[in-house]
C-alpha positions in Angstrom: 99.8 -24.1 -70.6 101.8 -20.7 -70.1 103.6 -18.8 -72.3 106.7 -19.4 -71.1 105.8 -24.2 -70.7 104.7 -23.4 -74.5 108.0 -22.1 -75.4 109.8 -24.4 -74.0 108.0 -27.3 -75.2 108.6 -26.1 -79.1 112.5 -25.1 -78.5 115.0 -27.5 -78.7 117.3 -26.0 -77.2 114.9 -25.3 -73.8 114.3 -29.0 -73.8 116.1 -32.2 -72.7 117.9 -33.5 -75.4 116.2 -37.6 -76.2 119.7 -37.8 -78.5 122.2 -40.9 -78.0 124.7 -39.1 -75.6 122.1 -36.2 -75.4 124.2 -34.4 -78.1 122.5 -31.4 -79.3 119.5 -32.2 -82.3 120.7 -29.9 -85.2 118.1 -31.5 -87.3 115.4 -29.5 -85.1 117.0 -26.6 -84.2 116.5 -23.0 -86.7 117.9 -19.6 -86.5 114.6 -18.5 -84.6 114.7 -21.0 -81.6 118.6 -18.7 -80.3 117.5 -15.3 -79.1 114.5 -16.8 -77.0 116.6 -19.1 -75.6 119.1 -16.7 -74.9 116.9 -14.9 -73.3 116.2 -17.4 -70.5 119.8 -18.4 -70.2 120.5 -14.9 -69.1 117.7 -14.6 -66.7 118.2 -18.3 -65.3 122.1 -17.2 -64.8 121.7 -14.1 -63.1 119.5 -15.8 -60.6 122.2 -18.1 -59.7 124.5 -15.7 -59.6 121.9 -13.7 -57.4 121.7 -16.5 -55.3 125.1 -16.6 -54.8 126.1 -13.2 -54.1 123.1 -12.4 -51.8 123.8 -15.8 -49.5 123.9 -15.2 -45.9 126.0 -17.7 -44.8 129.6 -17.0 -44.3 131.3 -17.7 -47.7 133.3 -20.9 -48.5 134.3 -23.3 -51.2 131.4 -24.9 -51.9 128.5 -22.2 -51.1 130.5 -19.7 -53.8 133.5 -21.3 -55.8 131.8 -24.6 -56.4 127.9 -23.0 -56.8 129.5 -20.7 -59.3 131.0 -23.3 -61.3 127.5 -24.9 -61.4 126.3 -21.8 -62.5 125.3 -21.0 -66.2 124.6 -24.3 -67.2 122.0 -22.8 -69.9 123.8 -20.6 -71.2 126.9 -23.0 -71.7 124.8 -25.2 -73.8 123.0 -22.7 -75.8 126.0 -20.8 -76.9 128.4 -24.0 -77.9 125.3 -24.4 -80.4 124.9 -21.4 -81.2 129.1 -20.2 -82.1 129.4 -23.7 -83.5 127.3 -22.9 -86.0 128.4 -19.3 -86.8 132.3 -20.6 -87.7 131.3 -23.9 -89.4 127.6 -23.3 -91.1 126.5 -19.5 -90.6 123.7 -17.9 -93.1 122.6 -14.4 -92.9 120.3 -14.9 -90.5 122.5 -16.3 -87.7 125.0 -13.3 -88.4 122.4 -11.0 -87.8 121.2 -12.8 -84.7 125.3 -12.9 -83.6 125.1 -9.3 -84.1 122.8 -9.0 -81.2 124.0 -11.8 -79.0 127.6 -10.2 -79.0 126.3 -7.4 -77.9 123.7 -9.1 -75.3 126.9 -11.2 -74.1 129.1 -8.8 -72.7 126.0 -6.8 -71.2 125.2 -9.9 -69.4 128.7 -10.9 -67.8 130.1 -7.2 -67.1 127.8 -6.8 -63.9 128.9 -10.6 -63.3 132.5 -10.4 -64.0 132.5 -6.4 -62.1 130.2 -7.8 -58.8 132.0 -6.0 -56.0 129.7 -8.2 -53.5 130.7 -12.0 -55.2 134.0 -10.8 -55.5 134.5 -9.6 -51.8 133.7 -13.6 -51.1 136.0 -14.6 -53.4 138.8 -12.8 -52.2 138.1 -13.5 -48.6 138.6 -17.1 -49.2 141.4 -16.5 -51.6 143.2 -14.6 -48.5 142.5 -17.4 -46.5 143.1 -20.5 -48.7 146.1 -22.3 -47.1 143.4 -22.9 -44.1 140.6 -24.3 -46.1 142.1 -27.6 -46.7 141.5 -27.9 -50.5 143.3 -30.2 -53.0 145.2 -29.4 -55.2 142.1 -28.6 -57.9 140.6 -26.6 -55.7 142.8 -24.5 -55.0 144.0 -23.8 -58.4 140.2 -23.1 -59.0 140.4 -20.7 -56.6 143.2 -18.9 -58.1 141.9 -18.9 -61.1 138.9 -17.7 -60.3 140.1 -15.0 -58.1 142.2 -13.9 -61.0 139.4 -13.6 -63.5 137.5 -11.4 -61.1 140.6 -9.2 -60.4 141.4 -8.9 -64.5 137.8 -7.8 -65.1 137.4 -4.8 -62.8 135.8 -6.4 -60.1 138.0 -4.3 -57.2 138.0 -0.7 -59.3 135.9 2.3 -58.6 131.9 1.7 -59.8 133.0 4.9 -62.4 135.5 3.1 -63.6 133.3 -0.4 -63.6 130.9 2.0 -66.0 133.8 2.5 -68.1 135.0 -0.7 -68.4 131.7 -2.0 -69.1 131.1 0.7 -72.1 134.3 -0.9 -73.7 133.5 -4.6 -73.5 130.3 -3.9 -75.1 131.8 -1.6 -77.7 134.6 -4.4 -78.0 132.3 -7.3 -78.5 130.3 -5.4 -80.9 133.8 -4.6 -82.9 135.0 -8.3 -82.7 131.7 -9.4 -84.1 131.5 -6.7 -87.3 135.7 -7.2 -87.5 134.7 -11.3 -88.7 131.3 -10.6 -90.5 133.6 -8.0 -92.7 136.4 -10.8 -93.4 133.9 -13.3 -94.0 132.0 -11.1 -96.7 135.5 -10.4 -98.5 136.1 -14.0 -98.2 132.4 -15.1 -100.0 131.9 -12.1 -102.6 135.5 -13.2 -104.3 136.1 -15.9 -106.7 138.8 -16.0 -109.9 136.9 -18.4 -112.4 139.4 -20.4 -114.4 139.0 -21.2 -118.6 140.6 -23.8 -119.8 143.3 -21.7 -120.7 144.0 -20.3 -117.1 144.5 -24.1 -115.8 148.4 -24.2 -116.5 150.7 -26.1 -114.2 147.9 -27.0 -111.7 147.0 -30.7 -110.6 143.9 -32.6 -111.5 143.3 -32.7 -107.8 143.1 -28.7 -107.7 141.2 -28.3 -110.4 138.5 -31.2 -109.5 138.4 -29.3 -106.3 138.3 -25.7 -107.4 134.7 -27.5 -110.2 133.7 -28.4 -106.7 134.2 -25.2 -105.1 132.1 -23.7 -108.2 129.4 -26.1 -108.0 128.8 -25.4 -104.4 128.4 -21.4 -105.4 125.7 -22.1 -107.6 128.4 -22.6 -110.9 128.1 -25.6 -112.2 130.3 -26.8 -114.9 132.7 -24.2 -114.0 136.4 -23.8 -112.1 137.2 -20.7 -109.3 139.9 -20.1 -107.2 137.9 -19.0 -103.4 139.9 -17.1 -100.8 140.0 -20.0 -98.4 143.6 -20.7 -97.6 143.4 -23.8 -98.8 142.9 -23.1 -102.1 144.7 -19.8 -102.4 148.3 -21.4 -101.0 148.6 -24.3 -103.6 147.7 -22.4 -106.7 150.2 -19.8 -105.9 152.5 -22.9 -105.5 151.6 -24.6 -108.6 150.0 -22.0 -110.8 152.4 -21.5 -114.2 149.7 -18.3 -114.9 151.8 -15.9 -113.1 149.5 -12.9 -114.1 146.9 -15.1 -112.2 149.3 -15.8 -109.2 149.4 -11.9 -108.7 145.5 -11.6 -108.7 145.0 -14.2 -106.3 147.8 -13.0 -104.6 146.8 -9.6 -104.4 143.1 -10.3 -103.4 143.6 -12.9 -100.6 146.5 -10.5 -98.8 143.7 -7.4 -99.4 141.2 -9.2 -97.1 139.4 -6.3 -95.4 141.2 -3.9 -96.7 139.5 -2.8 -99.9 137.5 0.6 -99.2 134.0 -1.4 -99.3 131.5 -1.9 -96.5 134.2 -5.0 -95.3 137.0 -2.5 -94.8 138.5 -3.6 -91.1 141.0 -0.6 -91.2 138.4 2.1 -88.8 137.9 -1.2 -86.6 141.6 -2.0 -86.2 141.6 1.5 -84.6 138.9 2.0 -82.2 139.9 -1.9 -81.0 143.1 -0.6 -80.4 142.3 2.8 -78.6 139.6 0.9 -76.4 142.0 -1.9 -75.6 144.4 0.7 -74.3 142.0 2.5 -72.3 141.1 -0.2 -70.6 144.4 -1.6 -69.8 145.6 2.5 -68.5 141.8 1.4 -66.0 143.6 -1.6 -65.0 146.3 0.3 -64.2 148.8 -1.0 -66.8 151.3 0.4 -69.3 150.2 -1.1 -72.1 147.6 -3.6 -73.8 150.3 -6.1 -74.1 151.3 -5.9 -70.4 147.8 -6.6 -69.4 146.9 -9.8 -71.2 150.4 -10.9 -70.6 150.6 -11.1 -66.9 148.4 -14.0 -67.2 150.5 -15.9 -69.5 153.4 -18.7 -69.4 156.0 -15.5 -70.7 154.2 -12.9 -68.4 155.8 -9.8 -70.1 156.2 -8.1 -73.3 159.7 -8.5 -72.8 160.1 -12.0 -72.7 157.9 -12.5 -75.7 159.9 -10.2 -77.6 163.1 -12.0 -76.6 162.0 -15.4 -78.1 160.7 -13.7 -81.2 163.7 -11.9 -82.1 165.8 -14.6 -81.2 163.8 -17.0 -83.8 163.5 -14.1 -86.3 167.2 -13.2 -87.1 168.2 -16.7 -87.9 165.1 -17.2 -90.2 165.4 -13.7 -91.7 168.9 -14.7 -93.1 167.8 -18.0 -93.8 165.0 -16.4 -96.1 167.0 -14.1 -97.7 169.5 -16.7 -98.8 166.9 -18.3 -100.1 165.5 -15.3 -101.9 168.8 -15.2 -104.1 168.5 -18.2 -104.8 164.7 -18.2 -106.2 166.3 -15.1 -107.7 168.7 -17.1 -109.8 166.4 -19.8 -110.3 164.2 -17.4 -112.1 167.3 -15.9 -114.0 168.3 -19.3 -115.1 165.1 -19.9 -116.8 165.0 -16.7 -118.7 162.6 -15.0 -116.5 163.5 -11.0 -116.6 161.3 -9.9 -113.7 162.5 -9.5 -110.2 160.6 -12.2 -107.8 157.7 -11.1 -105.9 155.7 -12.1 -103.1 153.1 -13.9 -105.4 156.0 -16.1 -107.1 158.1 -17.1 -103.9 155.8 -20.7 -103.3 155.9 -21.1 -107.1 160.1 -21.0 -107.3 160.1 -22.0 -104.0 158.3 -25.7 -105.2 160.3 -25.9 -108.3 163.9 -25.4 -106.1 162.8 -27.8 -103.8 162.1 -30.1 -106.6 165.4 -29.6 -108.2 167.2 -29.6 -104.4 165.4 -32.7 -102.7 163.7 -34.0 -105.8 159.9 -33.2 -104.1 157.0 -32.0 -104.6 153.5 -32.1 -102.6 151.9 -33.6 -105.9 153.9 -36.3 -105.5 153.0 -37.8 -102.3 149.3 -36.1 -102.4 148.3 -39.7 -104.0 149.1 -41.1 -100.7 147.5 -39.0 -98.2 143.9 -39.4 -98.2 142.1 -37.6 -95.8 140.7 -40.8 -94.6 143.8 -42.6 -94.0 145.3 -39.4 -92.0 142.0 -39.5 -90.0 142.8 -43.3 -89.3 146.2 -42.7 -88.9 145.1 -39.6 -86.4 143.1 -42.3 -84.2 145.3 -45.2 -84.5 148.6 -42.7 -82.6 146.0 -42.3 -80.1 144.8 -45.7 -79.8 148.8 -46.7 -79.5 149.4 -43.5 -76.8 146.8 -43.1 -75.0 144.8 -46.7 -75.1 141.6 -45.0 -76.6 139.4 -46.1 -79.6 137.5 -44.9 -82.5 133.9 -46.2 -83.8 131.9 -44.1 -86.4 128.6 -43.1 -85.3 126.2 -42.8 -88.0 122.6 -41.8 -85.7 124.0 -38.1 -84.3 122.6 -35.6 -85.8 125.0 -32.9 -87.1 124.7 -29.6 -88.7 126.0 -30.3 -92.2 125.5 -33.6 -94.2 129.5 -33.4 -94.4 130.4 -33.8 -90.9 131.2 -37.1 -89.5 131.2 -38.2 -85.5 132.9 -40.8 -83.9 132.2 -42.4 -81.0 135.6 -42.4 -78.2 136.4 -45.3 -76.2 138.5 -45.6 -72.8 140.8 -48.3 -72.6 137.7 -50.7 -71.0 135.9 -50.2 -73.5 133.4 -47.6 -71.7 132.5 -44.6 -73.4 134.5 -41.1 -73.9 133.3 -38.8 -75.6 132.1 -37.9 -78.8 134.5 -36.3 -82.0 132.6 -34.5 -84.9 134.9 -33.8 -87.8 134.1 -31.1 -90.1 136.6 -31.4 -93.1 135.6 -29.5 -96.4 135.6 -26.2 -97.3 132.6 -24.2 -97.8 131.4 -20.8 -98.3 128.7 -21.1 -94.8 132.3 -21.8 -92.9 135.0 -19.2 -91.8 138.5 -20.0 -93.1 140.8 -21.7 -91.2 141.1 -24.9 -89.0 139.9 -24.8 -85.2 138.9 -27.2 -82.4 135.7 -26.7 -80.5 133.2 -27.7 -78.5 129.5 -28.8 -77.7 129.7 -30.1 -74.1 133.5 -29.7 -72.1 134.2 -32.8 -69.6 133.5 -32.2 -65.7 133.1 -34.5 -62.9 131.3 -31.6 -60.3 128.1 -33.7 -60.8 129.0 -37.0 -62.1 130.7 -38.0 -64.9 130.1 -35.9 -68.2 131.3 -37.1 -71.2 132.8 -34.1 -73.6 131.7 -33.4 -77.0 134.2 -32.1 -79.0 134.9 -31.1 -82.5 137.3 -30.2 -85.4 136.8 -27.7 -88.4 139.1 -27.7 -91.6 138.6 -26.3 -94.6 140.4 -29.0 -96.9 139.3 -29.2 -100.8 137.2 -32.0 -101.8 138.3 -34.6 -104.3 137.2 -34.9 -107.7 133.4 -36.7 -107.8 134.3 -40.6 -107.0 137.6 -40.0 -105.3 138.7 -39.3 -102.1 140.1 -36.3 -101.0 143.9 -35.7 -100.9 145.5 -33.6 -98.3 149.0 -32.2 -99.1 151.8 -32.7 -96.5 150.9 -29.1 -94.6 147.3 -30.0 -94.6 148.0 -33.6 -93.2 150.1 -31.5 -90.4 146.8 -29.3 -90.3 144.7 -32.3 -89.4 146.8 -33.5 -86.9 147.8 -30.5 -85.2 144.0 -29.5 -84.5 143.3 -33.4 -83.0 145.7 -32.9 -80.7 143.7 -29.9 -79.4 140.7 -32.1 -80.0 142.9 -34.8 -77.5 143.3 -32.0 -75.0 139.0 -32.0 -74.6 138.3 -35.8 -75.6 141.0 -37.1 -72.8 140.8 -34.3 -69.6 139.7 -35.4 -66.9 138.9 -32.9 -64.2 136.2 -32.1 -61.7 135.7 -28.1 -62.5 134.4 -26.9 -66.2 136.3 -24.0 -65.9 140.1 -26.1 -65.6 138.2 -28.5 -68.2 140.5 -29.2 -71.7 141.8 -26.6 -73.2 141.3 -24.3 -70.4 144.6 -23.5 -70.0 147.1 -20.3 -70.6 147.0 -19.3 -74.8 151.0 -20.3 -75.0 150.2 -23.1 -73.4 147.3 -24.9 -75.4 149.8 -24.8 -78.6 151.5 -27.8 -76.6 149.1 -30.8 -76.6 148.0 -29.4 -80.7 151.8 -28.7 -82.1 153.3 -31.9 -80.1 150.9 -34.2 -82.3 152.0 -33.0 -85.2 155.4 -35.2 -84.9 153.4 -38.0 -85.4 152.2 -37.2 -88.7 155.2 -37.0 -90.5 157.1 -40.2 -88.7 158.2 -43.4 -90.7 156.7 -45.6 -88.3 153.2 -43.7 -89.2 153.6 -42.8 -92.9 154.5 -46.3 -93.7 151.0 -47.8 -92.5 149.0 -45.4 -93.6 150.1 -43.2 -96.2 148.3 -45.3 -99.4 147.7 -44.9 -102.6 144.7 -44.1 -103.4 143.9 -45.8 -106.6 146.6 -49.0 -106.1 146.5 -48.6 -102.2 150.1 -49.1 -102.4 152.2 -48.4 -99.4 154.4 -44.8 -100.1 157.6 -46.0 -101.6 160.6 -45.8 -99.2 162.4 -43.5 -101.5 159.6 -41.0 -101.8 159.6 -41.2 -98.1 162.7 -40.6 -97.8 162.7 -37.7 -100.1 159.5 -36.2 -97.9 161.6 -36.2 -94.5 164.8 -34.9 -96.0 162.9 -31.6 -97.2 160.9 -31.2 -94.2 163.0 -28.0 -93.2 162.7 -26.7 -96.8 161.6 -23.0 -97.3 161.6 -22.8 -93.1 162.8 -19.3 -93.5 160.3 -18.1 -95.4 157.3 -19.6 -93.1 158.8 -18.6 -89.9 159.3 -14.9 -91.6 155.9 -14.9 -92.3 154.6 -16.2 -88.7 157.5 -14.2 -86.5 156.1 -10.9 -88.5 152.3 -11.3 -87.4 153.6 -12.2 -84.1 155.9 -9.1 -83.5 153.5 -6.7 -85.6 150.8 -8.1 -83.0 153.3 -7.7 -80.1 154.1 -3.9 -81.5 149.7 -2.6 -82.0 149.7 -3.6 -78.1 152.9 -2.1 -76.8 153.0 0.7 -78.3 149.9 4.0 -78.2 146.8 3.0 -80.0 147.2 6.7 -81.6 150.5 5.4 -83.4 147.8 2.8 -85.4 145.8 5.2 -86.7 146.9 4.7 -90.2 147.1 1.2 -90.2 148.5 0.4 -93.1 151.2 3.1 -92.7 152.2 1.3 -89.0 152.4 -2.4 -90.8 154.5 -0.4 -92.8 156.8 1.0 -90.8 157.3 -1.7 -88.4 158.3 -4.1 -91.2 160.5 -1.7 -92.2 161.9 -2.0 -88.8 162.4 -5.5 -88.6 164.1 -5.9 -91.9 161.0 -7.4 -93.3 162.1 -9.2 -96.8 159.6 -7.2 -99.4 158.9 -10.8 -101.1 156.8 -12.6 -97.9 154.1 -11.2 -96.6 152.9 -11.4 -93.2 150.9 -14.2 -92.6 147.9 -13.1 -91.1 147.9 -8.9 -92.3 146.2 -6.5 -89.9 142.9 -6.4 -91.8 142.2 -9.8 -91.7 143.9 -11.2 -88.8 141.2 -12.7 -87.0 143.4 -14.1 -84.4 143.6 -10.6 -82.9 140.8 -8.8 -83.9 137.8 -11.0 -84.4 138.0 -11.6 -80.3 140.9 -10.9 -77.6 142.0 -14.3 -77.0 145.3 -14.3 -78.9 145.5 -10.3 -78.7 149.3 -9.9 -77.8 149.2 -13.8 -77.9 150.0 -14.6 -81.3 153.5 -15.5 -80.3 152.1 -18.5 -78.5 152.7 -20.6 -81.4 155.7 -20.2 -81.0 156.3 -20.2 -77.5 154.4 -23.4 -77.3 157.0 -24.6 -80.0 160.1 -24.2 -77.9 157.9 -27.1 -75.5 157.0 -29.3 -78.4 160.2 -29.7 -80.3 162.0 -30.3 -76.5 158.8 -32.9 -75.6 159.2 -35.1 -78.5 162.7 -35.3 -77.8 161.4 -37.4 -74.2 159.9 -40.2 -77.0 163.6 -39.9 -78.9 165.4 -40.7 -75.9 163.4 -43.7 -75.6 163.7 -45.5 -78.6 160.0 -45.6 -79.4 157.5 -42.7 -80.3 154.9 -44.9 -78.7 156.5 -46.0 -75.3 153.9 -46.2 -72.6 155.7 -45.1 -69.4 156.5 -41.6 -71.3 153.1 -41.5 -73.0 151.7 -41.9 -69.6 153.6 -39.3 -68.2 152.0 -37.1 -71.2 148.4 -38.3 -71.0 148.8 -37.5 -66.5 150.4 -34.4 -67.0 149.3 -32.8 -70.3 146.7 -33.9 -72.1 144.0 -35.0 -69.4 145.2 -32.8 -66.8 143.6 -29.6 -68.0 144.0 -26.5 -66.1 144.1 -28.1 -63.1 147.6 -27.8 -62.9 149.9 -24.5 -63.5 151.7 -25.3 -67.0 155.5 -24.9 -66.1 154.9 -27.6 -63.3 152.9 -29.4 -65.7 155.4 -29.5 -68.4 158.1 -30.5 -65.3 156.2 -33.3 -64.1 156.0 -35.0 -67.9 159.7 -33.7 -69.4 161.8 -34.1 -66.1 163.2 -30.2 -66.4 162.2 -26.9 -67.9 162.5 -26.9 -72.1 165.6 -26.7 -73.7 165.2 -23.5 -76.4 167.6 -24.7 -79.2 165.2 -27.5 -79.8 162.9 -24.9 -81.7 165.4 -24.0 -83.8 167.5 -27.4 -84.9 163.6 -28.4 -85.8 163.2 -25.9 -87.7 166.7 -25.9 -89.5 167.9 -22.7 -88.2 170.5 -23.3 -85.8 173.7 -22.9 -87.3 172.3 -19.8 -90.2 175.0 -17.2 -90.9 174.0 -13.7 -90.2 172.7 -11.7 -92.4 172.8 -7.8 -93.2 
């Protein structure tokens, strides 16, 4: 046997998978099997792509568009494994590997992505596409692919091709160091809590935070981690407000501490290479470049929709300011509030204003009854089904797969849910996946996943999700939707595929769900008397769902504009970064009591990667389309009603990128989106101005 059949033979990930749904076998794969079979992805790509590029025959769909979306096959499959793994379950091995692979990455798809020769066929049929009698797929494909060529370089000088390839490299390189520095901040910090420091917070928390100890090697113990899920309900419950301000102080420090995980050097060299390479393309700015291939297309336009949003919630948060102000007065508090007290005032005025608080409905929202509740809007939308799968392997004993049914019963897909927080996981919540849908070669069925970082529950009890993290869950199914339910030819128009302020739609529209009667009712439960959530409580929930909206669209409209500003204006004017997220807070009025929600040293959004660099906003954009879609189920009388969920499934959720997303939004709503709708959701319509 040779070398290269003996490899093969002992890597998983070189061998046909013998799994049910040939899903990938975790169980068998190490840290050792990636960079060899890395290594033959690469080489088996560029072959392909060889093969294309250096065809004699006269180029057309098939012998160049179609050929290069077979292309890669390999690699596709290795890497899903391999970044899965990195966010959900990384160890300091596979960090050290990504290192390398990052770096390996963009060497292998700048000569691709820059390939005068493939390019020069792609164009000529992109000059000649309405003769080519394509369908409507096809020829978005071929837009779209033309387009990717065209935004990496492919037509520019072969000096400036050397240049641009320089950057990528250096950029991948950054992104990679940029999340390995956040993640070490993240693990090396923990506040242990005595007995004494336990004030004010639930038996939940602190069941969670024993768990969160035990996990680090701390058993018997009680720490606060810098995972956002624990950091954001002790400053909202916490009485210890010396402890609030340490928490406080350490979570929004993030990369930023002088150490060997300071981002502050890396901020600056991203910026000054992103800029370079945009002045290559032969664009103004960063921001103009990656917005030209966007729903809002310029600066301008994003800008326009953020200020617009920002004024009404800056005055809406500064109202409410005074009135934690007074609150704090009242009780004979002589301190001035402060960014680490706003969610504790915050919970006890909405207490004392709606008579609510998350603690009080936590009881009732198991993470396993949101999950059911999750499948069963989807069941009732979209016709498909749920069945847990207990014989796919995964790569943590905590994750959990289901198996997806079509309304005949045949199978789907495949959904892996990753819920609890750990330290081997990145913070956050995202949607993923192992295997995307395409039909180029016969039906493939998608794998797809969701990662949260929700706290455990105390040992014999479920876990209980507060009324954000119940949003949480739903929001990133509806991006898991968006994979499990497209249904497209291509893998490159498969799922999520689709412009950043655009893939917000499918995840923020499900949300809606979540916090409807009609849902709540069935399966919000108690989770000791599994009684249904009392109809006042209920009541109470919905009536202060648009509490303390200024305050979280201050902190979101912030990162968004402070985003919008480091790639609009010269990467020289960052050089101080802390002294730019300065001054352009200052310039926007920024209340000194919120902080941005994602500060420049840790916002991984931006830095960690490019794709929502200038994009933050999409959020938000995609927000304006959410709040206006769930107005078509309104005006029907029924969040469930099949002709408009059909028109959502045809036109949304299963269509992919197949379709450009104004038209797509169109086809399902009737007309374009109606703005006020973001802001009468959010509660800030009619706001009086402030100062």
């Amino acid at each position: 046997m040779t070398d290269t059949a003996d490899a093969t033979a002992i890597n998983p990930l070189l061998k046909a998978w013998e799994t049910p749904h040939q899903t990938p076998p975790f169980d068998a794969i190490k840290p050792e099997h990636f960079l060899p079979a890395f290594e033959r992805a690469f080489a088996d790509h560029a072959a392909e792509i060889a093969a294309i590029t250096h065809d004699p025959a006269e180029p057309d769909f098939a012998n160049t568009i179609t050929a290069l979306e077979r292309s890669g096959k390999l690699l596709s499959k290795v890497s899903a494994v391999f970044y899965d793994l990195v966010s959900a379950h990384s160890n300091p091995q596979i960090l050290e590997i990504d290192k390398e692979v990052s770096l390996r990455m963009a060497r292998h798809w700048n000569p691709i992505q820059m390939n005068a020769v493939l390019f020069g066929r792609v164009a000529r049929l992109h000059e000649n596409r309405k003769t080519l009698d394509l369908t409507g797929e096809e020829i978005r494909l071929l837009e779209r692919t033309y387009t990717r060529f065209r935004r990496a370089g492919a037509g520019l000088s072969e000096e400036a091709k050397t240049r641009m390839a320089e950057i990528n490299e250096r950029l991948a390189q950054l992104g990679t160091t940029f999340s390995h520095h956040l993640l070490g901040d993240e693990q090396d910090w923990f506040l242990e809590l005595s007995e004494d420091d336990r004030a004010g917070l639930s038996e939940q928390f602190i069941a969670a935070a024993k768990a969160a100890a035990e996990e680090r090697g701390l058993p018997g113990k009680a720490i606060v981690t810098l995972s956002r899920s624990a950091v954001e309900p002790f400053l909202q419950s916490s009485a210890r407000r010396d402890l609030r301000e340490k928490v406080y102080k350490a979570f929004t420090a993030r990369g930023n501490n002088g150490n060997a995980n300071d981002n502050k050097a890396i901020i600056g060299e991203i910026l000054s290479l992103r800029e370079e390479a945009a002045k290559i393309m032969d664009f103004p700015n960063y921001a103009a470049y990656r917005l030209e291939d966007s729903m809002a297309k310029t600066p301008e336009a994003v800008r326009g929709l953020l200020e617009r949003v920002w004024k009404p919630a800056r005055a809406k948060a500064l109202a409410d300011r005074d009135e934690l102000q007074k609150l704090i007065t009242e009780e004979g508090g002589n301190f001035k509030l402060e960014a680490w007290d706003w969610r504790f005032y915050a919970e006890k005025l909405r207490q004392a204003k709606a008579n609510f608080d998350d603690d009080a409905i936590k009881p009732y929202l198991t993470l396993d009854n949101m999950i059911a509740a999750a499948f069963d809007c989807a069941t009732r939308l979209f016709g498909i089904t749920f069945a847990e799968r207990k014989d796919i392997p995964v790569w943590h004993p905590d994750v959990r797969v289901w198996e997806v049914r079509d309304p005949a019963g045949k199978h789907k897909a495949l959904f892996y849910g990753d819920y609890f927080a750990r330290a081997s996981k990145r913070s956050g919540a995202w949607m993923t996946s192992l295997r995307d849908q395409q039909k180029l070669d016969g039906e493939v069925a998608p794998l797809i996943i969701n990662v949260c970082n929700f706290a455990r529950g105390a040992e014999g009890q479920p876990a209980l999700l507060s009324p954000e993290e119940a949003r949480t869950l739903f929001h990133e199914f509806g991006h898991g939707l968006h994979g499990l339910l497209s249904n497209v030819t291509y893998p490159s128009l498969s799922g999520t595929s689709v412009f950043t302020d655009f893939v917000e739609l499918p995840s923020q529209l499900y949300e809606h769900w979540q916090e409807r009667p009609e849902v709540l009712q069935r399966f919000a439960r108690h989770y000791q008397t599994g009684e249904p959530l009392p109809d006042d409580l209920l009541n109470r929930f919905l009536a202060a769902r648009k509490f303390n909206q200024g305050f979280a669209t201050v902190e979101f409209v912030a990162s968004a504009l402070v985003d919008l500003e480091f790639h609009t204006q010269p990467a020289a004017a960052a050089k101080d970064v802390g002294a730019f997220e300065r001054a352009e807070l200052e310039k926007i009025g920024m209340p000194a009591e919120i902080a941005m929600r994602h500060r420049p040293t840790q916002f991984g959004h931006i830095f960690s990667g490019d794709h929502y660099a200038s994009g933050y906003y999409s959020y938000m954009w995609s927000e304006v389309m959410d709040a206006d879609a769930f107005g078509a189920f309104e005006e029907a009388g029924n969040i469930f009603d099949p002709a408009v969920a059909r028109r959502l499934h045809d036109n949304v959720y299963s269509s992919g990128g197949s379709v450009d997303p104004e038209a797509a939004y169109v086809a399902f709503r009737g007309r374009e989106p109606e703005p006020d709708a973001l802001l009468r959701r959010r509660g800030l319509l009619d706001v009086p101005k402030a100062a």
